[in-house]
C-alpha positions in Angstrom: 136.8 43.6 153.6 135.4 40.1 152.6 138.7 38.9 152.5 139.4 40.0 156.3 135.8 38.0 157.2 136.7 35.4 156.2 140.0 35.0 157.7 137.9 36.0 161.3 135.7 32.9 160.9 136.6 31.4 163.9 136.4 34.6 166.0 134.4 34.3 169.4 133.7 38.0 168.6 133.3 39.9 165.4 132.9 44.3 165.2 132.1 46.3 162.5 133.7 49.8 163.3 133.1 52.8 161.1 132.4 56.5 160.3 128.9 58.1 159.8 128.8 59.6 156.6 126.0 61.9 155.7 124.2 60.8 158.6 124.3 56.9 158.0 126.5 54.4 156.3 129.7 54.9 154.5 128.7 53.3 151.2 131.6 50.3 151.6 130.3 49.3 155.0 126.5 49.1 153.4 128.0 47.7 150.5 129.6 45.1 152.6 127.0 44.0 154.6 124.3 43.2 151.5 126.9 41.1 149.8 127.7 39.0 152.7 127.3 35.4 151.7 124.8 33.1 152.7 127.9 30.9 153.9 129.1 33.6 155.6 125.7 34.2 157.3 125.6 30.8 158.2 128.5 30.7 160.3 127.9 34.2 161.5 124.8 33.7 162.6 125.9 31.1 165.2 124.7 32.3 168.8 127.9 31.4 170.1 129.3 34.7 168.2 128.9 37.8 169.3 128.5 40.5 166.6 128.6 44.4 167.7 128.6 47.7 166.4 130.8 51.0 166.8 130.2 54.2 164.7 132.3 57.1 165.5 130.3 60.6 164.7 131.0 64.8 164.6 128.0 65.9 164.3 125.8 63.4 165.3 125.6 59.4 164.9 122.3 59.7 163.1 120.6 57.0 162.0 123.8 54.9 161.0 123.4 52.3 163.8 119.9 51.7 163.2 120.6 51.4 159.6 123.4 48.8 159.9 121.1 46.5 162.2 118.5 47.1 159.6 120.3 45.8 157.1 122.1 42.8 159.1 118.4 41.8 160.1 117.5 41.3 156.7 120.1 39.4 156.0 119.6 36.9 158.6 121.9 38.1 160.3 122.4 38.8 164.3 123.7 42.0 165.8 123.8 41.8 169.5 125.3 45.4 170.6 126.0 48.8 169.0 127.4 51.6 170.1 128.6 55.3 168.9 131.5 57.5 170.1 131.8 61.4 169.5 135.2 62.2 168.0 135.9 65.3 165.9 134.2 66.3 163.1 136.0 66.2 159.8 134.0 67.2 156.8 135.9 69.4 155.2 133.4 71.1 152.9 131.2 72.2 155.5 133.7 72.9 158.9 137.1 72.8 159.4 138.8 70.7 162.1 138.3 71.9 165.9 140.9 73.8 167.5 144.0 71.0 169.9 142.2 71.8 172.9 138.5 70.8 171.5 140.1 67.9 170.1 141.7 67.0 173.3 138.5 66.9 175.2 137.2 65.0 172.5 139.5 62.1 172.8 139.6 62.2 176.8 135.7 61.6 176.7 135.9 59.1 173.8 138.3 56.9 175.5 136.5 57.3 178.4 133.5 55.7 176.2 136.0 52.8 174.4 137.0 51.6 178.0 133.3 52.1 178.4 132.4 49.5 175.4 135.4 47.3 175.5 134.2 46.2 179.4 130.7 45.6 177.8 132.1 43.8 175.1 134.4 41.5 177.3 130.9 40.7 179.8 129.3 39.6 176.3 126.3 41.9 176.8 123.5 41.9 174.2 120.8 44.0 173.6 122.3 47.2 174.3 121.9 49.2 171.7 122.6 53.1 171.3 120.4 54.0 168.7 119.2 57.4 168.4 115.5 58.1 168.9 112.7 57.7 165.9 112.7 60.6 164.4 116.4 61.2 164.1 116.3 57.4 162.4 113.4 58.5 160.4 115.0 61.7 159.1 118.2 60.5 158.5 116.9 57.6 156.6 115.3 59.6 154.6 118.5 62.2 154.1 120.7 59.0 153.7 118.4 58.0 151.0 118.2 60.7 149.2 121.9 61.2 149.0 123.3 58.3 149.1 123.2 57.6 145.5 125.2 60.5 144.3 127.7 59.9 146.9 130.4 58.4 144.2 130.0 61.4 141.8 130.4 64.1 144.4 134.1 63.9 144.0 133.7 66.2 140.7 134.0 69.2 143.3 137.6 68.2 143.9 140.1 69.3 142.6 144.3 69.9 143.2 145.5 74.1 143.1 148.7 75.6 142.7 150.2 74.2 145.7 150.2 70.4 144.1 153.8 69.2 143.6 152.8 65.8 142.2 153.7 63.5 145.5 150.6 61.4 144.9 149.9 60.8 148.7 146.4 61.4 147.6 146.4 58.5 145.7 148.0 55.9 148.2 145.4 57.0 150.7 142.1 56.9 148.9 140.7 53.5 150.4 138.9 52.8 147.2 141.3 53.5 144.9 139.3 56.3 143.7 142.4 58.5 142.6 144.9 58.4 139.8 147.9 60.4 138.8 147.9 62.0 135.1 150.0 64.5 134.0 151.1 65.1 137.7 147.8 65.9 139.0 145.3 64.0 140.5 142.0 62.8 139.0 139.0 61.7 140.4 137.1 58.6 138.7 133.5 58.7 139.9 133.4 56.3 142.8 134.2 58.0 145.9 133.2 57.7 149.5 133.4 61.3 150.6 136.2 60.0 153.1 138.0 63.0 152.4 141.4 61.2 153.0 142.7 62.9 149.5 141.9 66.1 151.1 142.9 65.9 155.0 146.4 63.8 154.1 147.5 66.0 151.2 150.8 67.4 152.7 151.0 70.9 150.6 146.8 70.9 151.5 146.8 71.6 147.9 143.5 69.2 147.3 140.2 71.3 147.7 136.5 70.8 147.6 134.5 73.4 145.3 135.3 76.9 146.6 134.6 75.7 150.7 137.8 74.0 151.6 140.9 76.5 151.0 141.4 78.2 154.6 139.7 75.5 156.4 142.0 74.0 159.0 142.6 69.7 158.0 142.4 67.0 160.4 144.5 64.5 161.3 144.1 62.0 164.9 147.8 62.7 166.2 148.5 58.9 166.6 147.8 58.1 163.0 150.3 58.6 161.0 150.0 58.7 157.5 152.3 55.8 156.6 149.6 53.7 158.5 146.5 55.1 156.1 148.8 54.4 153.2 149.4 50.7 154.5 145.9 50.0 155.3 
């Protein structure tokens, strides 16, 4: 990811875009943000960039926002818009994915909302920020907090069944290269996101999370295919 901002230096506008996890921020984005730089603060911080914001939620966008400008604000660093856009949930161990015509109403209403964003983006609008209210911030802070921490060694719950032929998809599409082949299963190595790529991408749904995850419908968005995880 540091890689990528550096090659956007010279961008007019600059967007973080992510997931809530557990109610706030995926570990890599939070990760991300505290090691930016102080070179890359510098230039980021000029007022002719325009920095904004765009978690997508299932639940609920919890405090993720507010955390993110949080953390940018300590940093020195500027964030002029944020925004959040309800998609389906996907968190395997506690629900399964919603039913095509859930998921349809879903993405009708959420690019309603990018179309939405993208105009207010374009006009350069600052100060708009869709936070949630205190004591969803508060609370989720707090949740995030607690949690947080053992987020990499929650993958010891996974694990491949019967079903597993070997392919190793699960591997290519772990983001954080979390996952490794042996003895034609997969093994989890203690620094996981709780992305649940492994789990939603595994083509014989053969991965599984504790005892939650075996007749629980997976998720994929049906114009992301999984050559495009793989490549990413």
């Amino acid at each position: 990811m540091a890689r990528a901002v550096e090659a956007d230096v010279f961008a007019d506008r600059i967007g973080l875009v992510f997931p809530v996890y557990m109610f706030g921020l995926p570990l890599i984005v939070s990760d991300f943000v505290e090691k930016l730089a102080a070179a890359d603060a510098a230039w980021i911080g000029e007022r002719d960039k325009y920095i904004f914001a765009v978690a997508t939620y299932g639940g609920g966008a919890g405090g993720a926002l507010k955390m993110l400008y949080n953390k940018m604000k300590k940093r020195g660093l500027p964030l002029d818009a944020a925004f959040s856009v309800a998609m389906p949930g996907n968190y395997a161990p506690l629900y399964g994915a919603p039913d095509d015509d859930k998921q349809k109403a879903l993405f009708e209403k959420a690019g309603e909302k990018v179309r939405e964003i993208s105009a207010r983006l374009l006009s350069g609008e600052r100060e708009k920020f869709e936070f949630s209210n205190c004591f969803i911030n508060a609370a989720s802070s707090l949740v995030h907090g607690l949690m947080s921490s053992k987020i990499p060694g929650m993958d010891k719950k996974f694990y491949a069944d019967e079903n597993c032929d070997a392919c190793g998809i699960c591997e290519k599409v772990c983001p954080v290269e979390n996952i490794k082949m042996l003895k034609g299963k997969p093994s989890w190595n203690h620094k996981c996101q709780q992305c649940m790529a492994c789990l939603q991408w595994c083509p014989k749904e053969a991965i599984q999370y504790a005892k939650a995850t075996r007749r629980r419908r997976r998720y994929h968005h049906p114009e992301i295919k999984l050559n495009e995880i793989i490549q990413r």
